[in-house]
Every structure is written in structure tokens, then in C-alpha cells.
N, C-alpha and C positions, 0 to 999 in steps of 0.2 A: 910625877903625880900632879894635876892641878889645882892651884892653887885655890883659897877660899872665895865662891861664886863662879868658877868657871868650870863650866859643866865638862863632863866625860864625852868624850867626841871621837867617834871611830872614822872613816872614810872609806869606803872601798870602791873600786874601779872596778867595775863590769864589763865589759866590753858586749856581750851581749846586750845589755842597756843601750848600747851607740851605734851598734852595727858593724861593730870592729874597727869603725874607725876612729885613726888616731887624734888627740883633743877634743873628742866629741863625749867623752865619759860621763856614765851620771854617777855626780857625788852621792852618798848614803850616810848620812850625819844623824849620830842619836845622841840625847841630853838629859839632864836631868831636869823634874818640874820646878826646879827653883833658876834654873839657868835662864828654862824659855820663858819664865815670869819674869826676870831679872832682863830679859833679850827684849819682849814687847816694850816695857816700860821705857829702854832706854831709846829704843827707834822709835816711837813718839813721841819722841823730845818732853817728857814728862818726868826723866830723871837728872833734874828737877823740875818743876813742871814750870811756866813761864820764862823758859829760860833763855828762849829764841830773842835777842834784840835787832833791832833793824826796821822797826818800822812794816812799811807794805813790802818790804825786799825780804823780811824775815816771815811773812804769811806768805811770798811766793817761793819760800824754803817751804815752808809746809807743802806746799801742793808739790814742789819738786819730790820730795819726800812722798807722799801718801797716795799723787796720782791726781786722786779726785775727793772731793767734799758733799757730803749729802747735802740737799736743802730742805730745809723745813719751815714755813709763814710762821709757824708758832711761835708767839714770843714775848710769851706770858714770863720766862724767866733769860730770856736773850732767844734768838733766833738759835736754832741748832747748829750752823754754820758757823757762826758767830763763836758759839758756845768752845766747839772744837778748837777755832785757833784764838780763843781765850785762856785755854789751859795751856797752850804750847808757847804764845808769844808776850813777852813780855809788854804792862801798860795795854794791852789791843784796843785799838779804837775800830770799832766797826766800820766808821765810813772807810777805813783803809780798803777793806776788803769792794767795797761801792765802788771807791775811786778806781783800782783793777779794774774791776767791771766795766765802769765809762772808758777807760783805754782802750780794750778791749784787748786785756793781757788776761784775762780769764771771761768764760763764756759758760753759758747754762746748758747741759747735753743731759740725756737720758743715759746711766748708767744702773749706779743699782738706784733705781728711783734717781727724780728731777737732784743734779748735783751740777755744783761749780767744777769744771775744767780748766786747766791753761789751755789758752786759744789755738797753741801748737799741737795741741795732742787732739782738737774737732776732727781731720779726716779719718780716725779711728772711734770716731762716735756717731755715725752719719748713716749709717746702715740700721733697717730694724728690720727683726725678727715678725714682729705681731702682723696681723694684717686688719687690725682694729680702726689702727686712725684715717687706712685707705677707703675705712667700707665707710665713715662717717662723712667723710667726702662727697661718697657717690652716694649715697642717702640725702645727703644736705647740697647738692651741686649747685642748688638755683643759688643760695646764700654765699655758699662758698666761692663763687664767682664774681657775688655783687661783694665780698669782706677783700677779696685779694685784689681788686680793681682800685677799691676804696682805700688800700692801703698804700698802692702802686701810684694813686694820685696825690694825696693828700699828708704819707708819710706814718710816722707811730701813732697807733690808734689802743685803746684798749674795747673791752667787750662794752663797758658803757659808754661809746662814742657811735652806739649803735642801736637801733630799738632792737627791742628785744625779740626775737621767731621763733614760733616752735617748727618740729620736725618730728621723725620717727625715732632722733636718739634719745637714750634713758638713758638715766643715772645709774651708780650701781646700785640703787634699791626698783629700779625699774619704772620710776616715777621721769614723764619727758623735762627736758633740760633744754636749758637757753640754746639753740643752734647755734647761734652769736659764738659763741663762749667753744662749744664744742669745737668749729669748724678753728676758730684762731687755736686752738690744743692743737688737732688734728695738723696744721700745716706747721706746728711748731715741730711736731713727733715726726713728722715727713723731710724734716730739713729747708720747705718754701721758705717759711719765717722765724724770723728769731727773737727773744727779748731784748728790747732796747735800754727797759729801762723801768723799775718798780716804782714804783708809790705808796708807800708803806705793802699792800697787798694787793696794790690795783699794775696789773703787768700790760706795758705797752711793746706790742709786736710791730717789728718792720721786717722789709725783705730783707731777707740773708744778706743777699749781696751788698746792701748798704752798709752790711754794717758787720762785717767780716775782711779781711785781706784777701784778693785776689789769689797771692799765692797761697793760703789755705784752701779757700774753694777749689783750685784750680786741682788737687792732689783726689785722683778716686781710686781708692785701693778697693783689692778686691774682699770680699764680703767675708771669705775665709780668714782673711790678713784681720780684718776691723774685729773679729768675735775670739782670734786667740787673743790679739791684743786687749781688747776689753775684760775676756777670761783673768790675764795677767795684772789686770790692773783691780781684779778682785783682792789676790792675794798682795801685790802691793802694797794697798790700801791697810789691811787688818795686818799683816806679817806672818803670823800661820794659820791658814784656814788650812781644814780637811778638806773632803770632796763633795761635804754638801751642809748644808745649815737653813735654818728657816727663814726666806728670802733674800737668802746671801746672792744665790747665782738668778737672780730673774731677769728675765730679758736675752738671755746666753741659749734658749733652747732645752731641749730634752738631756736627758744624762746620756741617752742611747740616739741613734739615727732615728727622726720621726717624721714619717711623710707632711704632718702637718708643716715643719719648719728642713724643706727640700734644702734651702742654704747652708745648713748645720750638718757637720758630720759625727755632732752629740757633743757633749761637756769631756767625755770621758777620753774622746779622742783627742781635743783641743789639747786637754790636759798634758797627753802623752807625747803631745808635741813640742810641748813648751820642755819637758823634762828631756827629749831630746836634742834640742835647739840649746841645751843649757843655761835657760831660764827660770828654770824653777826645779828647786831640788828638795829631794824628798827627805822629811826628818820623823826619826821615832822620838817621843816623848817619854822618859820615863813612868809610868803609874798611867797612861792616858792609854786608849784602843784607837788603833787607827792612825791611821800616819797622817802626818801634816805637812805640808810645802811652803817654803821661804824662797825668797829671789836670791839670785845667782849673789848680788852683791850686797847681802847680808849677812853669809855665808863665818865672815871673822868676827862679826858683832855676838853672832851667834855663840861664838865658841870662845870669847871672851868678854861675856857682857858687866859693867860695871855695877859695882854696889849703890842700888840706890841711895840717897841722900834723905836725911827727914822734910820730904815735901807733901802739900795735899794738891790735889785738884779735884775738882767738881767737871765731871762729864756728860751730856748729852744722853739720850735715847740714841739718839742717830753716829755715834761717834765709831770710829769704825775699829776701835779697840773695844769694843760691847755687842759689834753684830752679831757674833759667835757666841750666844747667851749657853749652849750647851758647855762649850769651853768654860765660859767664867765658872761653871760648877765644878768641873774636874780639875781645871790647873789652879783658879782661885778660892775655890769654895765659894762663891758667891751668887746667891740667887736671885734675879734679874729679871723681874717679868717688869714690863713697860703697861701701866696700869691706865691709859686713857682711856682705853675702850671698854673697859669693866665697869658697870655699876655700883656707886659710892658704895653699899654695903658688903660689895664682896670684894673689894679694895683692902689690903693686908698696911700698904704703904699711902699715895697718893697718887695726884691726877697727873702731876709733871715731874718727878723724882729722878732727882742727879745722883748716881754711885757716887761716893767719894775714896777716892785712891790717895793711900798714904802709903809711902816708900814702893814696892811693887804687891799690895796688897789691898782690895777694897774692903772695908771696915766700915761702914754704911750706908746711909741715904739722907737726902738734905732734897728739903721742896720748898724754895724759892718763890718768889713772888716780887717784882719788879713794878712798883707803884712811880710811873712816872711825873702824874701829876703832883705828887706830893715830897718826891724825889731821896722817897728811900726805897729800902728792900726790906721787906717780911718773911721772915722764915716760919712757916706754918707747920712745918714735918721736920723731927730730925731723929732717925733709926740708928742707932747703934748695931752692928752684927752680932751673935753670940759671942760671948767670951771677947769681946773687945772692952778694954775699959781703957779710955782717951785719957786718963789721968798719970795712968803706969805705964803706956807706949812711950818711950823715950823721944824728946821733938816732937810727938802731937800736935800738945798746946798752942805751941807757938806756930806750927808750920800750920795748925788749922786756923789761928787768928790770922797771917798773913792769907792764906787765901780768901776769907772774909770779906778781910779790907782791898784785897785786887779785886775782887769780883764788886765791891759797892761802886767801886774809881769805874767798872765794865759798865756797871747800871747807869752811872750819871747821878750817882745816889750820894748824900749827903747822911744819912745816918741807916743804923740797921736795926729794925724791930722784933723782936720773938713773943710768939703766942704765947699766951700764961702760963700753958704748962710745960713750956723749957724753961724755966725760971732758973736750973740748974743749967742749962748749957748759956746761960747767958751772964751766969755770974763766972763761969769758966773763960769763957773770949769776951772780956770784957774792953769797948772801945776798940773795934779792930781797925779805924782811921786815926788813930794814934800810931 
């Protein structure tokens, strides 16, 4: 019998799965929903949650770990990136993740949306599907020939080291757009140019080649190889996706074979090849529909995952334990709509609202606000879940005051403020830099 938290786990060997041949078998592992709660939590280094030490060597544990990191400019309560391996690494200091960057032991590549990569894993990001940023090219060619000339002599440039041109491209509201701006996207999406290097939100582009290793450039796999592997590095990243979610797989092609994207043999086939390859193995979830897929070596975490600890952490919009918002409903109960694009009145929460995850369970929302000139943090939103009361969860209190006080040390914050009416949760964590 297994013991308390470790899920019921069958296996069976198919041989028809493999094609009869020997060690090529697809596992079939089923669990319980407290197991694959208890499973995510602890492969995002979230049980406990800043638990990772090591400095910038413990944030390139995360990316070994996760694959790749979304990016997001926003950062009204930390940059999204930022935010991620703020919950996993213990102390984080943002520039750690900068300094990466200027080494160039991680690199900006287009996966699910603009994300940080380690530099080793570019020749599997280097291929695209769309044929958007080629047409923007050959719309904008006069420009595009004077920005890449301009860069070829002069070195990193950003879009204002440029007057500004119109062209034929529009924005997604259809209104025309800096060509400037466009064309340095466009050569960035195509693999010419790369980021060198941010300014708060101002991005300066240089060629590739200056600014990459040879021996990465020098690797061109073929197109098939770059779309399973990026496939893989979906489920990597989150630990059980299904077979589809709302912009989980973009960029990957159709589900089926679709003349538009000739390079793609569909998601659906990718899929069946990585579970052949024994990469990715199929699990049933108890109480969920639909099967879900973990990586080959997750497979023991799986099937012995630890009891979480009383920790909290505060998560991102972008954090890639939250892309699968249909999941948080069924395995967590938790309901997850990322409220920026809704207008204030039809808004239930707020405009940047961080889940808060305590033990393997999210229990509600915190809207942050990071006042750098004044050098605290303002909490303006804090939702309770139904039936959660912070005072009766055993380690709450305290594990919610410690994340608090980590997250004011993440700000550069010197005290933390609540709007009038938490007047109760602020006489509850009271001084969480004590």
C-alpha cells in the first residue's frame, strides 16, 4: 500500500505503443489529484518555495529545471521573469538574472511568447513557423536594409537611434507602426539580430553573430528536430499539460497537418513521437478528463512526491505552473483569470494579481504594487478564496509573513503599506522585515 501522499501508480508496457521493440515501451502511470498537486509543487522548487540557494548558479538551476522563462516588460509588481525565480530562489536579486544575460549563458528566443533560454538550447529555437516577420521585411525592405547596414557599422542600436518611418505595417489594432521598430522585431523573429542588451524597456539589437558562440550558430538542425524539441519544452516547463490549453502551444503549428505551416507534421504527431522516443509519458489523473504527459525523468517524483512544508509564494500571470488556467480549476479549485485586459468595472480582482500558493494549494490573490521612488511596497488587493480562513490554516501566518518580508528585500523596499480596508490583514503580518 502507499504510503500517506504518495499516489497510486500503475505502469503498464505495451508493446504495441513501441512497435515491439525492446526498451522502447510507453510507461502509463495513473495518480491521485493530491499526488500531481503534491508532484507540481515540488518540481518547482516551491516546496518550499525560495528554497533554491546559490546565487545566479541556483537561477540556472531553474532554467535547467523548467527549460525556458517567459518574459514580460511589466513591472509594476517585479518583472514576470523576475517574479518566477523569485519564488524558487532564495534572496533573488534581479540583476543575477541581467548578469546571465551579459555572459550570454541565457538568451531571449521566441517560445511560448518572447522567453529567456540557456544559450545551449538556441539551435532549437531558431526555426519559425509564422511567415509574418518575413512579409514585414519585404514590405519595409528600403528600411530594413538601411537598420541592418546601420547596425553592421555602428554596432547596438535601439529603435530610437533612428528617425522614425512609416510603412504599410499596422499594429494589431490596424493603425501604421514605427517601421523602425517593426523591421528590428522582424530581424529579431528571423534569427539576423539579437538583443544585446535592455534599458529598463528600451532593447538594443546587434547581429547574431556578435554576440552568440560560433559553436551555437554553427548547429542547423532540422525544422522537424527544433518543433518536437520546443513541443517538449512546453511540457517541461509546466510538468503536466494536456493536449491543449489557451496559448500554451502557440508557435508549434496546427493540432492536425495544415498546408499553411508545410514544415509541421501537426502538435498531435510531434506528440506521439516524443511518447515513442520515451520523452514524454502519459499519465491519468484521478477526478480530471483527459490525460496529461510528464517527462521521462519525472516519472519517480511522480510517484513519490513529498509533503509539502507550510510555505507561501506569490506567482506571476506568466509563471508556467498557472499557464494551464483550465487545470488550476480541476486539480486546484482555483479560478485564475489574469484581469489586465478587462475594464475596471468588470474586474472581480485587479489589474496585476499574484495567486498565492500555500503548501500545494492556492488560497488567494495579492495585488502588489512596488513604489520605487519611495522604496516600499503597497498592497492594494488581497482575496481570500472561499472557505480559506489564514488564521485556522496551520503555518499560514507566519509562512505568509515570511513571504512578505522576501518579496519587500525582491522590491528594494524598506517598509510595506495596506490600503485602508486590509486594516485586518495588516494587523495579522504585522512588520514582516522583523
Amino acid at each position: 500500500m502507499p504510503g500517506p501522499g504518495h499516489p497510486r501508480r500503475s505502469v503498464v508496457v505495451d508493446p504495441r505503443q513501441s512497435g515491439g521493440r525492446p526498451g522502447v515501451a510507453s510507461l502509463r502511470v495513473k495518480v491521485t489529484a493530491e499526488a500531481a498537486r503534491r508532484f507540481l509543487v515540488a518540481r518547482h522548487f516551491l516546496a518550499p518555495a525560495r528554497s533554491l540557494q546559490g546565487g545566479p548558479d541556483a537561477v540556472l538551476e531553474v532554467f535547467g529545471k523548467l527549460g525556458s522563462i517567459q518574459f514580460d516588460p511589466l513591472a509594476v509588481a517585479g518583472r514576470s521573469h523576475d517574479l518566477v525565480l523569485h519564488a524558487r530562489v532564495g534572496d533573488y536579486d534581479p540583476a543575477w538574472c541581467d548578469e546571465l544575460y551579459e555572459r550570454r549563458e541565457i538568451f531571449e528566443a521566441y517560445n511560448k511568447g518572447l522567453s529567456l533560454v540557456p544559450t545551449s538550447e538556441l539551435p532549437w529555437f531558431r526555426a519559425t513557423l509564422g511567415r509574418r516577420a518575413a512579409e514585414v521585411l519585404t514590405e519595409n525592405a528600403e528600411v530594413a536594409t538601411r537598420v541592418l547596414e546601420r547596425i553592421r557599422v555602428d554596432g547596438p542600436l535601439s529603435s530610437l537611434d533612428f528617425a522614425r518611418e512609416r510603412g504599410p505595417t499596422t499594429d494589431w489594432f490596424g493603425m501604421p507602426t514605427n517601421a523602425v521598430r517593426a523591421v528590428l522585431e522582424a530581424y529579431s523573429v528571423t534569427g539576423v539580430l539579437g538583443l544585446a542588451r535592455r534599458d529598463v524597456n528600451r532593447r538594443y539589437y546587434d547581429l547574431i553573430e556578435r554576440l552568440l558562440p560560433a559553436d551555437v550558430l554553427a548547429q542547423d538542425l532540422p525544422v522537424i528536430e527544433q518543433l518536437r524539441r520546443r513541443l517538449l519544452s512546453r511540457y517541461r516547463a509546466h510538468g503536466l499539460l494536456g493536449t491543449s490549453g489557451p496559448d500554451i502551444f502557440g508557435g508549434l503549428g496546427a493540432v492536425k497537418p495544415d498546408p499553411r505551416w508545410p514544415d509541421s507534421p501537426g502538435r498531435n504527431a510531434l506528440r506521439a513521437q516524443l511518447i515513442e522516443r520515451g520523452e514524454l509519458v502519459p499519465v491519468d489523473v484521478e477526478g480530471l478528463r483527459g490525460k496529461r504527459f510528464l517527462i521521462r525523468e519525472d516519472v519517480e517524483l511522480l510517484h513519490a512526491p513529498p509533503e509539502p512544508p507550510a510555505s507561501v509564494a506569490f506567482l506571476p500571470p506568466f509563471d508556467p505552473l498557472v499557464w494551464d488556467r483550465p487545470l488550476l480549476g480541476s486539480l486546484f479549485e482555483f479560478d485564475y483569470v489574469w484581469e489586465l485586459f478587462l475594464p475596471p468595472a468588470k474586474r472581480r480582482w485587479g489589474w496585476y494579481v499574484l495567486p498565492i500558493l500555500f503548501r500545494d494549494r492556492f488560497v488567494g490573490r495579492i495585488e502588489p504594487r512596488i513604489d520605487r521612488d519611495h522604496a516600499r511596497v503597497e498592497v492594494i488587493g488581497l482575496w481570500w478564496d472561499d472557505g480559506f480562513a489564514p488564521r485556522r490554516a496551520e503555518g499560514f501566518v507566519d509562512a505568509m509573513r515570511h513571504a512578505l518580508g522576501a518579496y519587500l528585500r525582491f522590491a528594494g523596499a524598506g517598509r510595506l503599506e495596506w490600503a485602508p480596508h486590509l486594516a485586518a490583514e495588516r494587523r495579522l503580518f504585522p512588520d514582516p522585515t522583523g
